[in-house]
GUNU-978473 format. One record per residue: y, z, x of N, C-alpha, C in turn. Coordinates in nm, 3 decimals, m for minus. Layout:
<rs>
R, Y, Z, X, Y, Z, X, Y, Z, X
...
</rs>
This chain:
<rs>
R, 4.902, m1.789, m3.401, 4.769, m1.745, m3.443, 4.680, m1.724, m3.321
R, 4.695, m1.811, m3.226, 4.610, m1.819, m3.060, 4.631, m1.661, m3.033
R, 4.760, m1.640, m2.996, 4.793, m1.577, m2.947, 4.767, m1.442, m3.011
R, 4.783, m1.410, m3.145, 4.751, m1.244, m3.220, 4.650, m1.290, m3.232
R, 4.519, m1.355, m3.227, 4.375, m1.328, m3.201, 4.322, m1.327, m3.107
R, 4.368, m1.367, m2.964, 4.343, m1.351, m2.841, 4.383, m1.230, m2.777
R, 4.519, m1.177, m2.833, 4.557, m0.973, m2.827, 4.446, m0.880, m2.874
R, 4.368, m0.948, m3.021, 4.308, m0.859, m3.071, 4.184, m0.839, m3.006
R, 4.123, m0.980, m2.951, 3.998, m0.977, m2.917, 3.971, m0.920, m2.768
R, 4.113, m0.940, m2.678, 4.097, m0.849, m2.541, 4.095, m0.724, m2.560
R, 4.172, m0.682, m2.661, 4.203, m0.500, m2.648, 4.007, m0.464, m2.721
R, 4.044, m0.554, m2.828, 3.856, m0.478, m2.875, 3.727, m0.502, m2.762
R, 3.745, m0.627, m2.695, 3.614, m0.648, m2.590, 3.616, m0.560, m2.482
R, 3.782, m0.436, m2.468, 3.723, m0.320, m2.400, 3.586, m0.291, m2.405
R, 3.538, m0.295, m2.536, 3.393, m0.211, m2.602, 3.328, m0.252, m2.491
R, 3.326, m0.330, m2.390, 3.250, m0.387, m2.297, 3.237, m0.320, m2.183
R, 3.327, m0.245, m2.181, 3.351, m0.160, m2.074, 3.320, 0.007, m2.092
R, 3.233, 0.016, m2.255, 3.194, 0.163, m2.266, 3.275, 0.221, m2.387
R, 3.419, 0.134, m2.441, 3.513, 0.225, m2.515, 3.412, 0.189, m2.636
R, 3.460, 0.332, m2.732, 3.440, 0.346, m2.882, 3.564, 0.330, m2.901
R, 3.499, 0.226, m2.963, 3.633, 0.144, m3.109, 3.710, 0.258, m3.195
R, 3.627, 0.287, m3.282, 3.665, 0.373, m3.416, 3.606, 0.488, m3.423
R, 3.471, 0.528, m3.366, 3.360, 0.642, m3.370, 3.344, 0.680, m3.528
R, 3.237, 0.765, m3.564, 3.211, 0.751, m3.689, 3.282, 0.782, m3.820
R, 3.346, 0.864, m3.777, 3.459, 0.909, m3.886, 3.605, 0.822, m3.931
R, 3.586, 0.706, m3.850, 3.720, 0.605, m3.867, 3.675, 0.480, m3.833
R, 3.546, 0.428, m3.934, 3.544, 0.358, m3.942, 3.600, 0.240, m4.041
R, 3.681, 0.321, m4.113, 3.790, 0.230, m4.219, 3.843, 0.179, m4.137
R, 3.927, 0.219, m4.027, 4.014, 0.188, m3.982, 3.945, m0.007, m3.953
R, 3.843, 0.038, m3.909, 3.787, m0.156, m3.850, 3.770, m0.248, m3.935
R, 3.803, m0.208, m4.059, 3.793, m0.337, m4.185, 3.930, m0.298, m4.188
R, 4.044, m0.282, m4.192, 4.183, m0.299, m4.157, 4.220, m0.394, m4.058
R, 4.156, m0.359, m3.957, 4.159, m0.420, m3.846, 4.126, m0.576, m3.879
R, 3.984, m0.590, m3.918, 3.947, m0.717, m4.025, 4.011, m0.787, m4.075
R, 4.091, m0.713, m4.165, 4.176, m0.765, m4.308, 4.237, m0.851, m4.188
R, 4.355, m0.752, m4.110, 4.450, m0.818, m4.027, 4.412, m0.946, m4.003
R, 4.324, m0.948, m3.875, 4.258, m1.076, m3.821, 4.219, m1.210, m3.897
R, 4.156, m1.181, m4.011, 4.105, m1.289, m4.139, 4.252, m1.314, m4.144
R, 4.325, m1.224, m4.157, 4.478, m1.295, m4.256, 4.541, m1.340, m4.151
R, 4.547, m1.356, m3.982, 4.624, m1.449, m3.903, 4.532, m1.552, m3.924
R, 4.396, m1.583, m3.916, 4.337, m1.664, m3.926, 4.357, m1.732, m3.986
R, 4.358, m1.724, m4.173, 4.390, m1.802, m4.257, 4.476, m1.915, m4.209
R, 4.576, m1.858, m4.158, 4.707, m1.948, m4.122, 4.649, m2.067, m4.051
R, 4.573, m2.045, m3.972, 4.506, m2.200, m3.841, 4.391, m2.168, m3.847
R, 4.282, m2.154, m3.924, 4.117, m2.179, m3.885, 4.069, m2.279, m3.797
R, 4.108, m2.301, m3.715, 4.088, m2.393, m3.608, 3.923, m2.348, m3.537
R, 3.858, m2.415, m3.456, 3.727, m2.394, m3.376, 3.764, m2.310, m3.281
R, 3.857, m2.330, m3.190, 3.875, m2.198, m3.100, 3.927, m2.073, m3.180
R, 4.004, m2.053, m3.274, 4.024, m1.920, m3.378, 3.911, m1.916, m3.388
R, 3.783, m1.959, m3.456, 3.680, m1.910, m3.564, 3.598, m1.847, m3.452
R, 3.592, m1.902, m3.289, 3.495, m1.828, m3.219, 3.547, m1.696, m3.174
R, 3.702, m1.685, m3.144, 3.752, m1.592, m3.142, 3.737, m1.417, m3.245
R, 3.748, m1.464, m3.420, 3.730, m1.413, m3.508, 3.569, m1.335, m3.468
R, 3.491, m1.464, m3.472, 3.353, m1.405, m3.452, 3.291, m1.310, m3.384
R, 3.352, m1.347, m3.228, 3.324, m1.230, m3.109, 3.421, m1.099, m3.159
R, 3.537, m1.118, m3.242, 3.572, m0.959, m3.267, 3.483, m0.929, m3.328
R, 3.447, m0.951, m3.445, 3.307, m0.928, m3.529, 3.182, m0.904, m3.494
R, 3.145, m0.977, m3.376, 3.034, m0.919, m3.308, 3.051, m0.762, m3.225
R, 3.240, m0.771, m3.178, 3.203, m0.626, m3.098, 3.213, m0.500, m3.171
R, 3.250, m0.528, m3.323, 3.290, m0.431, m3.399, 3.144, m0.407, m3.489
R, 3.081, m0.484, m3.462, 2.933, m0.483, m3.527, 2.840, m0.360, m3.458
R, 2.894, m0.383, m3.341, 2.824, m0.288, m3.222, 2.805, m0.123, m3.284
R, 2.903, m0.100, m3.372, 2.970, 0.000, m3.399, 2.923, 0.051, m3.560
R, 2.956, m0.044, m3.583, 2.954, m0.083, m3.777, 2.787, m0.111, m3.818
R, 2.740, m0.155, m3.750, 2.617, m0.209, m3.774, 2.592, m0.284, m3.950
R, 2.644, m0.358, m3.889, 2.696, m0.506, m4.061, 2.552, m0.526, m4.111
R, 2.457, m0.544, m4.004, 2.313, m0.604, m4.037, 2.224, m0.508, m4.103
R, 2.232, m0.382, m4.090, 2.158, m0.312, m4.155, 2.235, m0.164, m4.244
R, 2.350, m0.159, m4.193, 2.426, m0.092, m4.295, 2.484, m0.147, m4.405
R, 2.403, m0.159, m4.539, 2.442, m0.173, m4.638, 2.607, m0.184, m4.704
R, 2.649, m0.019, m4.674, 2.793, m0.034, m4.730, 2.888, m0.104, m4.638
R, 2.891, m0.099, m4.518, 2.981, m0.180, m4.394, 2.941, m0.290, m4.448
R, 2.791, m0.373, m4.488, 2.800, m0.481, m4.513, 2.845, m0.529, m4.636
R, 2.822, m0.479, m4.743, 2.881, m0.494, m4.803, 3.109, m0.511, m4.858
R, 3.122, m0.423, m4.721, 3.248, m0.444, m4.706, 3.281, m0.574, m4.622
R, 3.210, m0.606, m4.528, 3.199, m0.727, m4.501, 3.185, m0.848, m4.585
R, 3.143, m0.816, m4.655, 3.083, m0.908, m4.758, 3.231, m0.935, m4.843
R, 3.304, m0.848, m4.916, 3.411, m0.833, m4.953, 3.558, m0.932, m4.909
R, 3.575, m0.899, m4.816, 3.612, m0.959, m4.675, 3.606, m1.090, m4.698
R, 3.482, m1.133, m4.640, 3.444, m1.295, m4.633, 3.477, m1.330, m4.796
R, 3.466, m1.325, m4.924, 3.509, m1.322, m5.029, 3.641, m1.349, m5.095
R, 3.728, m1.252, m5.029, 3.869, m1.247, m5.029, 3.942, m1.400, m4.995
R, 3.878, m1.415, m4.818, 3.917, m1.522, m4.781, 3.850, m1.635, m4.771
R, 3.737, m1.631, m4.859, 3.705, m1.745, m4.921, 3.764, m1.880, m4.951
R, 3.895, m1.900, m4.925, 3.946, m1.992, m4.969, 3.987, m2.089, m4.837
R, 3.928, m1.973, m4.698, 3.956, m2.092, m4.606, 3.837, m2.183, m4.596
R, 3.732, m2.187, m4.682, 3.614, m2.280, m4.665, 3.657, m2.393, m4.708
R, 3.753, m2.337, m4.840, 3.769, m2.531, m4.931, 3.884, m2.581, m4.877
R, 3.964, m2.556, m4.806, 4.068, m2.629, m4.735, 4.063, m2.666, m4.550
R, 3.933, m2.587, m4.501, 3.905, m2.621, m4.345, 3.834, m2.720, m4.351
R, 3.859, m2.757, m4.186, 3.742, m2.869, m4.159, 3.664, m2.823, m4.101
R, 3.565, m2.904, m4.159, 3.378, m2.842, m4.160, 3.339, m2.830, m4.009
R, 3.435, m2.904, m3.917, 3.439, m2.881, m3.750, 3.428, m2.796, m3.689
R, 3.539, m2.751, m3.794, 3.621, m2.622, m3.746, 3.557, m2.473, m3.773
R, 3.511, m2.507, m3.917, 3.454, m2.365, m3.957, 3.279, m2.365, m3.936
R, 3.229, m2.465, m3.884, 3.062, m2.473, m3.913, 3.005, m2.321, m3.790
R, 3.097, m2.288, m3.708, 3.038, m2.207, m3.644, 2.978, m2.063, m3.739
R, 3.051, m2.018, m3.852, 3.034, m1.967, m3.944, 2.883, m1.954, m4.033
R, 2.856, m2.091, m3.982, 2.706, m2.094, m4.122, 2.541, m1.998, m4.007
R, 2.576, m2.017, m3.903, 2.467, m1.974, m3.850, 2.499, m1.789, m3.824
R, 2.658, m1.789, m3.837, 2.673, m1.651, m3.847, 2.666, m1.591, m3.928
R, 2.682, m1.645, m4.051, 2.655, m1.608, m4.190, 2.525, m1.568, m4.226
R, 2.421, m1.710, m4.166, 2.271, m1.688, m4.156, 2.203, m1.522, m4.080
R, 2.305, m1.512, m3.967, 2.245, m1.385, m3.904, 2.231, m1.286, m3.936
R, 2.416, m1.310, m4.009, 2.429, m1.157, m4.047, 2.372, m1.118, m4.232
R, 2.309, m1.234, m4.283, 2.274, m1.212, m4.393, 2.355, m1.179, m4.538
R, 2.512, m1.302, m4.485, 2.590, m1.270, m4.564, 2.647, m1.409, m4.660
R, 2.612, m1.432, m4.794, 2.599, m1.544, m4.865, 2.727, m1.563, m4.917
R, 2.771, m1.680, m4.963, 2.897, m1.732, m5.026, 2.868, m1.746, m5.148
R, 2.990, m1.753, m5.246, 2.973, m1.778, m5.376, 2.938, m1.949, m5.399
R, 2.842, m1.978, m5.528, 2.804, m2.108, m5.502, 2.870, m2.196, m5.517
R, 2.991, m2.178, m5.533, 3.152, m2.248, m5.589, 3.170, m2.320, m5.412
R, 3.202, m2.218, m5.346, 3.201, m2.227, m5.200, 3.120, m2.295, m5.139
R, 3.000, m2.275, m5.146, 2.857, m2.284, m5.098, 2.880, m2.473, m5.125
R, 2.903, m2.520, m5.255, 2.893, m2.625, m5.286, 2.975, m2.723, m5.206
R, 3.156, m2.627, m5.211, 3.222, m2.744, m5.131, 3.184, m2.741, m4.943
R, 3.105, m2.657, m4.886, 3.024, m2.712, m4.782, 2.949, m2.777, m4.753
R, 2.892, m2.790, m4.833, 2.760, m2.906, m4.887, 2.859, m2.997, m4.873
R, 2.939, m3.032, m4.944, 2.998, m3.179, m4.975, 3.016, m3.231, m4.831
R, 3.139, m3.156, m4.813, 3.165, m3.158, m4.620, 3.125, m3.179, m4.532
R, 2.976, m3.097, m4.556, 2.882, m3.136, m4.464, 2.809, m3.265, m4.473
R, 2.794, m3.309, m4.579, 2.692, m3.433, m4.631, 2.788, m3.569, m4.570
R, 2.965, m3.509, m4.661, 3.052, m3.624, m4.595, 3.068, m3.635, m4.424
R, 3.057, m3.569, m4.381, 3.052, m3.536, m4.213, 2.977, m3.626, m4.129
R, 2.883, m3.673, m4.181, 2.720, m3.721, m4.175, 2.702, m3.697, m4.004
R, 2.679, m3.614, m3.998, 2.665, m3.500, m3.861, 2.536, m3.419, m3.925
R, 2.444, m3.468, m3.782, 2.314, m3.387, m3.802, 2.334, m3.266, m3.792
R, 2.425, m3.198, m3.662, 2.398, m3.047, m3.629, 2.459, m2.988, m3.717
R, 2.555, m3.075, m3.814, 2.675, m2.959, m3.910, 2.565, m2.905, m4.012
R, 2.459, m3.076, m4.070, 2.341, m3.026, m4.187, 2.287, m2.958, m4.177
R, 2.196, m2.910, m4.033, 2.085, m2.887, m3.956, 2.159, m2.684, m3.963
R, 2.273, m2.692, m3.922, 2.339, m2.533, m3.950, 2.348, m2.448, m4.070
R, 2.368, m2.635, m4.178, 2.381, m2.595, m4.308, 2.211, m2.573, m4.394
R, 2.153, m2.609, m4.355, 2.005, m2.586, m4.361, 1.967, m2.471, m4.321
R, 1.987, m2.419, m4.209, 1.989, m2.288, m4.164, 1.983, m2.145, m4.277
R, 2.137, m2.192, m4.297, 2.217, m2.084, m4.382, 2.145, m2.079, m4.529
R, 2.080, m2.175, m4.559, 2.018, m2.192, m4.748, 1.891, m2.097, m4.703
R, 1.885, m2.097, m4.609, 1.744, m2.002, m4.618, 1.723, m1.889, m4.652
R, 1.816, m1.785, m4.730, 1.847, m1.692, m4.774, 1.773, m1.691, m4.902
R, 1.779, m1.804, m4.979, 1.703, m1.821, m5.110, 1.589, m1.959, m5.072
R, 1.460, m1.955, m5.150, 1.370, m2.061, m5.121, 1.413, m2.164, m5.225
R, 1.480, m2.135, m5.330, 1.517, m2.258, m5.400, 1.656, m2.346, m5.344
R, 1.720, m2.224, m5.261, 1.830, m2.303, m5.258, 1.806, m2.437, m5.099
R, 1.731, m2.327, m5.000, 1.661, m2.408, m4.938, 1.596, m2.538, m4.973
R, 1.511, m2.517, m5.071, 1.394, m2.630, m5.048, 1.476, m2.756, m5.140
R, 1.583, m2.721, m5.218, 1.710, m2.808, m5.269, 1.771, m2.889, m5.156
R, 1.827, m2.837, m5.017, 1.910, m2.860, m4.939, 1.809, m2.925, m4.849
R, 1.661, m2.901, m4.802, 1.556, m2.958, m4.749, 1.586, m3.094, m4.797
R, 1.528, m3.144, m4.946, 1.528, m3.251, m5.028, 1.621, m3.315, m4.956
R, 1.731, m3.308, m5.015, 1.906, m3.345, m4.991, 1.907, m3.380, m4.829
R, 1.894, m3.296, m4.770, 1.880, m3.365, m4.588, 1.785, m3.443, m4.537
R, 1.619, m3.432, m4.628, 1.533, m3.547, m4.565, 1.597, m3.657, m4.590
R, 1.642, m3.671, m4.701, 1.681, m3.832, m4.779, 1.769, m3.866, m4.682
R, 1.901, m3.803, m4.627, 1.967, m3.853, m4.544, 1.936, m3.889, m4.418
R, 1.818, m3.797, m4.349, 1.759, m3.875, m4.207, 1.684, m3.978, m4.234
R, 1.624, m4.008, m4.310, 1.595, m4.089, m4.385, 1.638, m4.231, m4.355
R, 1.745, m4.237, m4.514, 1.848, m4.318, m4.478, 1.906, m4.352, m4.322
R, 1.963, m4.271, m4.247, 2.021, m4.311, m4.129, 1.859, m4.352, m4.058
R, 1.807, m4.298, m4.001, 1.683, m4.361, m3.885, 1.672, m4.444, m3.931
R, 1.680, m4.532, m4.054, 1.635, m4.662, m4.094, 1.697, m4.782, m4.045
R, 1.856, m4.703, m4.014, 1.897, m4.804, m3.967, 1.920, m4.857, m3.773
R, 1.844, m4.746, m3.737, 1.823, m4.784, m3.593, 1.736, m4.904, m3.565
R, 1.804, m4.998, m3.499, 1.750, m5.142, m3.455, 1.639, m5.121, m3.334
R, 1.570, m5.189, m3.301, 1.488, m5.174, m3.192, 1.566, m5.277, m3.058
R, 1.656, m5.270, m3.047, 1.768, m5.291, m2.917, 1.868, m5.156, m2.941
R, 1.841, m5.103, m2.785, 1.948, m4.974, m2.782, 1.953, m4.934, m2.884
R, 1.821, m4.864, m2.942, 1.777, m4.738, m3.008, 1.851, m4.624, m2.950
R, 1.889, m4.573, m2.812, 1.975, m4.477, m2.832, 2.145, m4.442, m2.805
R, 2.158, m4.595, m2.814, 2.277, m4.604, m2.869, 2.373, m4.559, m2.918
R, 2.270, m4.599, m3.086, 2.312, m4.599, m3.208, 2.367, m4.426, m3.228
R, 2.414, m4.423, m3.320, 2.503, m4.287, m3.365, 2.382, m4.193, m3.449
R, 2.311, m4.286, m3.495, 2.174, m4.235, m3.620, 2.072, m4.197, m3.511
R, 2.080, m4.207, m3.398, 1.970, m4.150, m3.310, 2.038, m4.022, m3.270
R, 2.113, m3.933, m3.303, 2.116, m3.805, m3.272, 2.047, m3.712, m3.413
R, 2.022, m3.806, m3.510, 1.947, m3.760, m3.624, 1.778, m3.698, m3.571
R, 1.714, m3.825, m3.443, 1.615, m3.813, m3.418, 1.618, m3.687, m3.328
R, 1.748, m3.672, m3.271, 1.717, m3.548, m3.145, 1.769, m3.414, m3.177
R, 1.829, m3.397, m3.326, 1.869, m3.265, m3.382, 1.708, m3.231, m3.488
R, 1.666, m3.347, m3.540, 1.560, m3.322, m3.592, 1.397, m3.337, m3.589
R, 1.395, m3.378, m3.480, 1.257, m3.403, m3.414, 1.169, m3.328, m3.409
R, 1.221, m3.195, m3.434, 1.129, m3.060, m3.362, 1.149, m2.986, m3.516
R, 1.259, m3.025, m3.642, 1.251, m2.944, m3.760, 1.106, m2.948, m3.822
R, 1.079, m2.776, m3.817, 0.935, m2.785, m3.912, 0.961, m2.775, m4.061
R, 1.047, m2.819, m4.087, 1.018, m2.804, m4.278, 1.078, m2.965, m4.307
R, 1.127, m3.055, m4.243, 1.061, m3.173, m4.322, 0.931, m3.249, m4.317
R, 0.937, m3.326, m4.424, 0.782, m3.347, m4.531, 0.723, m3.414, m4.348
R, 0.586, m3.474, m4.402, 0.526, m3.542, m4.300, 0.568, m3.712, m4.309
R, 0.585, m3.763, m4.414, 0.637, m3.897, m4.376, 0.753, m3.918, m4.282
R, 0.891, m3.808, m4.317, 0.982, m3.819, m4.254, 0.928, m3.791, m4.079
R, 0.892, m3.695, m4.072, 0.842, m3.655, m3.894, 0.778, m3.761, m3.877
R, 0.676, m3.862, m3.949, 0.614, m3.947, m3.880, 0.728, m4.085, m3.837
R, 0.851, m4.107, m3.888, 0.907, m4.189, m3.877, 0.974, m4.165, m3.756
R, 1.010, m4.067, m3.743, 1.097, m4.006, m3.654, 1.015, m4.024, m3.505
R, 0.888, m3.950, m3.504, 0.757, m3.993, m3.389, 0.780, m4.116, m3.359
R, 0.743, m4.203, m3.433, 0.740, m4.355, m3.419, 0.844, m4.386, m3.336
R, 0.988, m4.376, m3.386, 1.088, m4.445, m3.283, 1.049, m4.336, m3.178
R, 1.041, m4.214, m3.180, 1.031, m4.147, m3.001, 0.920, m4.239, m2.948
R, 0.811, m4.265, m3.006, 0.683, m4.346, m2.918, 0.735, m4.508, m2.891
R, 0.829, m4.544, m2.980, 0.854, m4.703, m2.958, 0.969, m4.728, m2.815
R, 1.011, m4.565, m2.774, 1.049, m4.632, m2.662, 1.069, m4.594, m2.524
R, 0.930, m4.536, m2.532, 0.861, m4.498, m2.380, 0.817, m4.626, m2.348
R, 0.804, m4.678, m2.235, 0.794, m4.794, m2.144, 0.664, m4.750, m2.063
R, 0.576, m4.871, m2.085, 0.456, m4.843, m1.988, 0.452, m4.845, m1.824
R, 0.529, m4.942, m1.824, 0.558, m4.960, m1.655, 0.706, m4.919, m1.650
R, 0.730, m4.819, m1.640, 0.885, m4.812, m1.643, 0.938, m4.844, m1.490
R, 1.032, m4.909, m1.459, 1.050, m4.966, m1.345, 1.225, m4.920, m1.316
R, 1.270, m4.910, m1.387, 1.464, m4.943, m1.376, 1.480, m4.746, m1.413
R, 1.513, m4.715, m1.303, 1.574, m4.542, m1.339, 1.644, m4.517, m1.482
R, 1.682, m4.637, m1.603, 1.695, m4.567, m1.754, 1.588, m4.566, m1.784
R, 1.502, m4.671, m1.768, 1.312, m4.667, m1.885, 1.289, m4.502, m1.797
R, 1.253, m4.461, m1.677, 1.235, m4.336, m1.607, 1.295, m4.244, m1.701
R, 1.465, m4.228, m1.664, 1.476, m4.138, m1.768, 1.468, m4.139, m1.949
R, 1.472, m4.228, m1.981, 1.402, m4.251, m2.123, 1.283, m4.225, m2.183
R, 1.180, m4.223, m2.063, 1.054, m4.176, m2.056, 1.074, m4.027, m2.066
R, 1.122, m3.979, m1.938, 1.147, m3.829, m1.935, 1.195, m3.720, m2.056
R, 1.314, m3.845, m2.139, 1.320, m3.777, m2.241, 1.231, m3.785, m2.362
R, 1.171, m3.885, m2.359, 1.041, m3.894, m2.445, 0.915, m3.800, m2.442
R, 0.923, m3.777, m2.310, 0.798, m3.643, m2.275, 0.873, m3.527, m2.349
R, 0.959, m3.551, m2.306, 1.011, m3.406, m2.375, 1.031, m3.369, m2.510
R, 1.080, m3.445, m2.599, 1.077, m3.454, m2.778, 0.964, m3.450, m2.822
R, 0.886, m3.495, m2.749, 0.663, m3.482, m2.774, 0.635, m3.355, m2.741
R, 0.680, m3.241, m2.646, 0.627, m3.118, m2.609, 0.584, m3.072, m2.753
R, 0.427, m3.007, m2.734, 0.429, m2.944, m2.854, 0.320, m2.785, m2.774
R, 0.320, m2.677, m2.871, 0.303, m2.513, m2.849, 0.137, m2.564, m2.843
R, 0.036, m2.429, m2.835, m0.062, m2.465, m2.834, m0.173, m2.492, m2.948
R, m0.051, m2.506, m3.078, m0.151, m2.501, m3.241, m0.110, m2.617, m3.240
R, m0.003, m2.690, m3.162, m0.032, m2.896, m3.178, 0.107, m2.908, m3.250
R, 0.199, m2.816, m3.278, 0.291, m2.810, m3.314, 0.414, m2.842, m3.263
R, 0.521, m2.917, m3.255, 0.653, m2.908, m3.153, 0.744, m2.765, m3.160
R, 0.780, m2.753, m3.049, 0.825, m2.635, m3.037, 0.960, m2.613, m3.094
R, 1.003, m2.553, m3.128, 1.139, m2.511, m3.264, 1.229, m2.477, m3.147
R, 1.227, m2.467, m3.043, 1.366, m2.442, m2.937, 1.356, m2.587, m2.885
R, 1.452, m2.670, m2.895, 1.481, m2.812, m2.826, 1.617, m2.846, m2.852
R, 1.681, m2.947, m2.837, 1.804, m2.967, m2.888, 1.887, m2.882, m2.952
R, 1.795, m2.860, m3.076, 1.841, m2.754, m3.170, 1.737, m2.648, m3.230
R, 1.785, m2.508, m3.179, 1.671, m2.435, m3.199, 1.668, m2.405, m3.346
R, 1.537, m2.385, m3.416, 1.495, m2.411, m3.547, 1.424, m2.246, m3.578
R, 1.458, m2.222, m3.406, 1.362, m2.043, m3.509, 1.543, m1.949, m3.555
R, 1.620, m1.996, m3.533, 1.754, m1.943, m3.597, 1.849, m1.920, m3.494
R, 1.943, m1.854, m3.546, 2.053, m1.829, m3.498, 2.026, m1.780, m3.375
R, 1.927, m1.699, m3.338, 1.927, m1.621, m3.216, 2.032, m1.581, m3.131
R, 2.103, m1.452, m3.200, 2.187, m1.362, m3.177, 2.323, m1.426, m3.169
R, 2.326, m1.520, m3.253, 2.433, m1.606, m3.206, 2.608, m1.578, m3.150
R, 2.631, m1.486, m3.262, 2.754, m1.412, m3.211, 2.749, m1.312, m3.087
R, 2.677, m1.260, m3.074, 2.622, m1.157, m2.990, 2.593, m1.265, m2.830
R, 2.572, m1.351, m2.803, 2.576, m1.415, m2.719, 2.656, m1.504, m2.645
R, 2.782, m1.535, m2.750, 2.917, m1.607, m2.686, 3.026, m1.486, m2.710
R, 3.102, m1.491, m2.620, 3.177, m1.409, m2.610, 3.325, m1.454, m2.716
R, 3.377, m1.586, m2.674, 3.446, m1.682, m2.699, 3.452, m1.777, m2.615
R, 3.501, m1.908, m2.662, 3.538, m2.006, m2.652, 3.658, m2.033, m2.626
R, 3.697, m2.085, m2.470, 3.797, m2.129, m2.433, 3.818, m2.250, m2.426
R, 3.910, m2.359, m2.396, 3.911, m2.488, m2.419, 3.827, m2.555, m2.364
R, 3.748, m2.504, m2.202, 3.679, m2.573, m2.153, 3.578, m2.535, m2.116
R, 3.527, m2.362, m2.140, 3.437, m2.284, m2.084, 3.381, m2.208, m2.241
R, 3.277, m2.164, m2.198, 3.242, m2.104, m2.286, 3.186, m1.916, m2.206
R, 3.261, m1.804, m2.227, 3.179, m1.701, m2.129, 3.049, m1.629, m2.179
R, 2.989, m1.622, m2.132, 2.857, m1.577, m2.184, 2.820, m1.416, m2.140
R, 2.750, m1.410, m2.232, 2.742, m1.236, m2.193, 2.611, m1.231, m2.097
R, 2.590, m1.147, m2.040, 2.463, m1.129, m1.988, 2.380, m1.239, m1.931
R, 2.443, m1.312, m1.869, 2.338, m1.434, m1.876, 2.243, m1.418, m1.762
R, 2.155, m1.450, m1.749, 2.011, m1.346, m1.630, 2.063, m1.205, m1.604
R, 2.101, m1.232, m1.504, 2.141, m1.060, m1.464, 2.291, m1.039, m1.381
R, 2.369, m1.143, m1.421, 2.513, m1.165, m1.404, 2.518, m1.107, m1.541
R, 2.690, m1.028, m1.545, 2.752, m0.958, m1.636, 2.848, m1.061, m1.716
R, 2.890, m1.146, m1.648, 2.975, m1.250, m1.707, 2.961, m1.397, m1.638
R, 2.951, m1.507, m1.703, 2.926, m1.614, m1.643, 2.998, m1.700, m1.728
R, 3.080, m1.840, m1.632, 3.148, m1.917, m1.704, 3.050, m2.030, m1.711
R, 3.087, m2.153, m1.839, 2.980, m2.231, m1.806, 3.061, m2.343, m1.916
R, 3.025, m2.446, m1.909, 3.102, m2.599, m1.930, 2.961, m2.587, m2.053
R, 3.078, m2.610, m2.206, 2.952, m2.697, m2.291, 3.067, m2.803, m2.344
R, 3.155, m2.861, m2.247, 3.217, m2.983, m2.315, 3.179, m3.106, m2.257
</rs>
């Protein structure tokens, strides 16, 4: 599977170099191409496959334009449908890169589906998997402000149980640093969350951790100039921001990035 999605994705990231894929009259041919790829996939949905899958999808998007062409998207749509069935048998690890691409490209699951991610995700009890899966409900305001509910209760629950010895420790304090900066939970929850960031800045900080503990405390407090915290931190909250369109793929230890300042290709460590 590595291997026929790593063929497919070098010969298509030519596009990088100027080639037209399909040009307009053969563009069937790239949902063939699709089919193919989804169906080695099936076989190993693994995290390095799914980023792989994605960046073909992003370079064939270039072309197809999924986001605002209706019928391509809708064939897309088709597609993701078909193989629908790798949601209820993957791990939520594996496939979560999916929900913010889903979010981008404005393409929804059936609620059959939809549901057994929820589960996955809830069983996971992983802020960034919820925090992605939160993302993606935003397509509908009910289904959102459902999945809102459902995730305050759980930060909730977990921050409660952070002790005041090695507060960041604990496993429930990455709850505070994926969600610190979310603007759509209620105000009790953000005020709880404040509280432990203020309970453990140090007045005299003396020992280089209270320093950097401080440092990171200044920083989870940054707020814009309406008094607000800013939605890019840990985890950015204004969306996906181009998400496929910005990783190329994922190799075991690098991640290559497109464009990054004014380098054409740049390697860079997110392990």
């Amino acid at each position: 599977v590595s291997f026929l999605l790593s063929t497919l994705l070098n010969n298509i990231s030519k596009k990088r170099k100027g080639l037209i894929l399909f040009g307009e009259k053969r563009s069937s041919r790239a949902f063939v191409i699709l089919d193919i790829a989804f169906y080695i996939y099936a076989f190993f949905p693994s995290f390095e496959q799914t980023r792989k899958l994605i960046s073909i999808l992003s370079y064939i998007n270039t072309e197809l334009n999924f986001k605002e062409d209706s019928i391509n998207k809708n064939k897309l749509h088709k597609i993701f449908n078909y193989y629908s069935f790798i949601f209820t048998s993957g791990n939520i690890f594996d496939l979560c890169d999916w929900l913010p691409f889903l979010s981008e490209y404005r393409i929804k699951l059936t609620p059959k589906i939809e549901q057994i991610l929820i589960d996955k995700s809830i069983e996971s009890d992983n802020p960034i998997i919820l925090a992605t899966l939160l993302i993606y409900s935003q397509y509908s305001k009910r289904f959102f402000r459902e999945m809102m509910a459902a995730i305050e209760d759980i930060i909730l629950k977990r921050i409660s149980k952070i002790s005041s010895q090695e507060e960041m420790m604990r496993d429930e304090f990455w709850y505070v640093l994926i969600f610190h900066n979310c603007p759509h939970i209620g105000t009790g929850c953000r005020n709880k969350i404040n509280n432990i960031i203020g309970s453990l800045k140090k007045s005299n900080a003396k020992h280089p951790s209270e320093k950097i503990c401080n440092l990171l405390c200044t920083f989870l407090e940054v707020k814009d100039s309406t008094g607000n915290k800013l939605k890019n931190s840990f985890f950015n909250w204004n969306g996906s921001n181009h998400f496929a369109d910005q990783i190329t793929y994922r190799t075991y230890q690098r991640t290559l990035f497109k464009k990054y300042h004014k380098n054409p290709y740049m390697f860079a460590s997110i392990t």
